[in-house]
C-alpha positions in Angstrom: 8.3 -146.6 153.5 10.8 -148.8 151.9 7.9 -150.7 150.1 7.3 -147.3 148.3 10.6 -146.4 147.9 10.8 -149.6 145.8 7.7 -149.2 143.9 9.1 -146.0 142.6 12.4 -147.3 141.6 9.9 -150.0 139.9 8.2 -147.2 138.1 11.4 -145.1 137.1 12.9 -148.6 135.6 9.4 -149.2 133.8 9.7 -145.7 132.3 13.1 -146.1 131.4 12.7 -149.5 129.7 9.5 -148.2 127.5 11.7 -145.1 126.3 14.2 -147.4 125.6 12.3 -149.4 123.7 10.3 -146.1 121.7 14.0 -144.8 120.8 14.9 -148.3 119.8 12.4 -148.6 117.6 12.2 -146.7 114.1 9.7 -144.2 113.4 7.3 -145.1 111.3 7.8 -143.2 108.1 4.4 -140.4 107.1 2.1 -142.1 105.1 2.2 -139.8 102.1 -1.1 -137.6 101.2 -3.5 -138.3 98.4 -1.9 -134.7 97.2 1.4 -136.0 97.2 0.4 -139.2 95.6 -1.0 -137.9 92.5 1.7 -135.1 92.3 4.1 -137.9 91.5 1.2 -139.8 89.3 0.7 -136.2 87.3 4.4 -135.7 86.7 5.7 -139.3 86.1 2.8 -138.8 82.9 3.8 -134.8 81.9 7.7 -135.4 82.1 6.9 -138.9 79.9 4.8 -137.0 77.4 7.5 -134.2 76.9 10.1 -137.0 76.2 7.6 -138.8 73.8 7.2 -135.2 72.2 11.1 -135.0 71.6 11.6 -138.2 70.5 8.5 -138.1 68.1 10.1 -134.9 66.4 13.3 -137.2 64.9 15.6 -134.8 64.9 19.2 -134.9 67.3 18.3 -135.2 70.9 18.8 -132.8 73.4 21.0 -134.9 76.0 20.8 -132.6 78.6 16.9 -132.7 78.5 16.8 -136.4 78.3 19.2 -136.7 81.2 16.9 -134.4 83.1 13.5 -135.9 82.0 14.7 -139.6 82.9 16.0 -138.1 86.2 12.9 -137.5 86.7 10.8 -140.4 85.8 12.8 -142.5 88.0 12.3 -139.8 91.5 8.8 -140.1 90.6 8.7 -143.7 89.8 10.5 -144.6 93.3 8.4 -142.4 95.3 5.2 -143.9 93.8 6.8 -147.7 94.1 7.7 -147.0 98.0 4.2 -145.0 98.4 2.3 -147.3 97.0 3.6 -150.3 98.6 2.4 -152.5 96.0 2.7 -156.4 96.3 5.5 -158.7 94.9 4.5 -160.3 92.3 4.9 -164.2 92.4 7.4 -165.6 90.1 9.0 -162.5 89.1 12.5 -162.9 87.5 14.8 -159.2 88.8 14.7 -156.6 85.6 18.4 -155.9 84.4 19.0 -153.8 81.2 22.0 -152.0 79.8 21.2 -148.8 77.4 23.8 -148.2 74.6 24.4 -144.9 73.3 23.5 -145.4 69.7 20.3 -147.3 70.9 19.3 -144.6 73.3 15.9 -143.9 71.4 14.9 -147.6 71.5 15.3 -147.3 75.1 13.3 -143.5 75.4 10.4 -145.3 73.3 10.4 -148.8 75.6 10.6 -146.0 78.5 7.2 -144.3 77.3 5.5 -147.8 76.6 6.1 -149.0 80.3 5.2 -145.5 82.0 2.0 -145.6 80.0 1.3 -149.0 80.8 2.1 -148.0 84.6 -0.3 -145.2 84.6 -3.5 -147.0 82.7 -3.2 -150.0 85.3 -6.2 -150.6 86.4 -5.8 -150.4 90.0 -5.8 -146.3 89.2 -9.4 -146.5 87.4 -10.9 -148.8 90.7 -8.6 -147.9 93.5 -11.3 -149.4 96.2 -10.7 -153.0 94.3 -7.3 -154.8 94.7 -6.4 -157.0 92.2 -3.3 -158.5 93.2 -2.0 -160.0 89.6 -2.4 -156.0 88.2 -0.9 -154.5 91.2 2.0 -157.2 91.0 2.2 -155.7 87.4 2.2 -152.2 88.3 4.9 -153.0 90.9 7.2 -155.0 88.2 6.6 -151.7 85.3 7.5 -149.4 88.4 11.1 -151.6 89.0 11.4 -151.2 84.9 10.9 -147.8 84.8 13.4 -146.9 87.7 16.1 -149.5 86.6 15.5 -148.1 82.9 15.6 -144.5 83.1 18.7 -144.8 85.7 20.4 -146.9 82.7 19.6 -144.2 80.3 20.8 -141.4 82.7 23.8 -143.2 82.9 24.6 -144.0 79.3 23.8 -139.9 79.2 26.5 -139.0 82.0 28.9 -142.3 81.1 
């Protein structure tokens, strides 16, 4: 009796210890769907081309739309960079910019280069092959575009 009184105190602690250890240990975040994925891929390029359209026209730019638009370039680009889980790249040196005001369409127009670049990597047209030097590159263009269009939006709201 006692040796089975002890084996299910044994048990209970064993039970106890592994939800310990579940709750102690983060859920692992969804995987986001292929949907999902190419939502973000779809819009990152539609809200690009409608700032490219705005800027193209040379006339004063709406700074409400451009504070909108690069908001959200930069959702889309971070959701893509933590979806994708792309690899470092080796030897890459941290992206820094600052935007001034009265260069804010030389920053829209380096903002359109990088998101096209982003978008005709490679690693989009032959998913199945991994090419670590153009997914490092995609990676490093997805840290510009975030760090850029947060600088602009801030230069917009500053």
């Amino acid at each position: 009796m006692r040796e089975q009184q002890q084996m299910e105190e044994e048990a209970q602690f064993r039970l106890r210890m592994v939800d310990e250890l579940r709750l102690a240990t983060p859920r692992r975040q969804r995987r986001p769907t292929f949907a999902s994925l190419r939502e973000d891929y779809v819009r990152l390029q539609i809200t690009n081309n409608e700032l490219a359209e705005a800027i193209s026209t040379g006339t004063r730019l709406d700074l409400k739309f451009v504070s909108n638009a690069t908001n959200e370039i930069r959702k889309r680009a971070s959701r893509l960079k933590t979806s994708l889980a792309l690899p470092e790249p080796e030897n890459a040196e941290p992206f820094k910019v600052t935007v001034e005001a009265n260069h804010l369409r030389l920053a829209l127009e380096r903002l359109d280069r990088l998101v096209l670049s982003f978008v005709r990597n490679p690693i989009f047209r032959t998913p199945r092959l991994i090419d670590i030097k153009e997914s490092g590159t995609a990676q490093l263009e997805l840290e510009e575009i975030i760090e850029l269009s947060d600088q602009i939006k801030k230069t917009q709201t500053g």
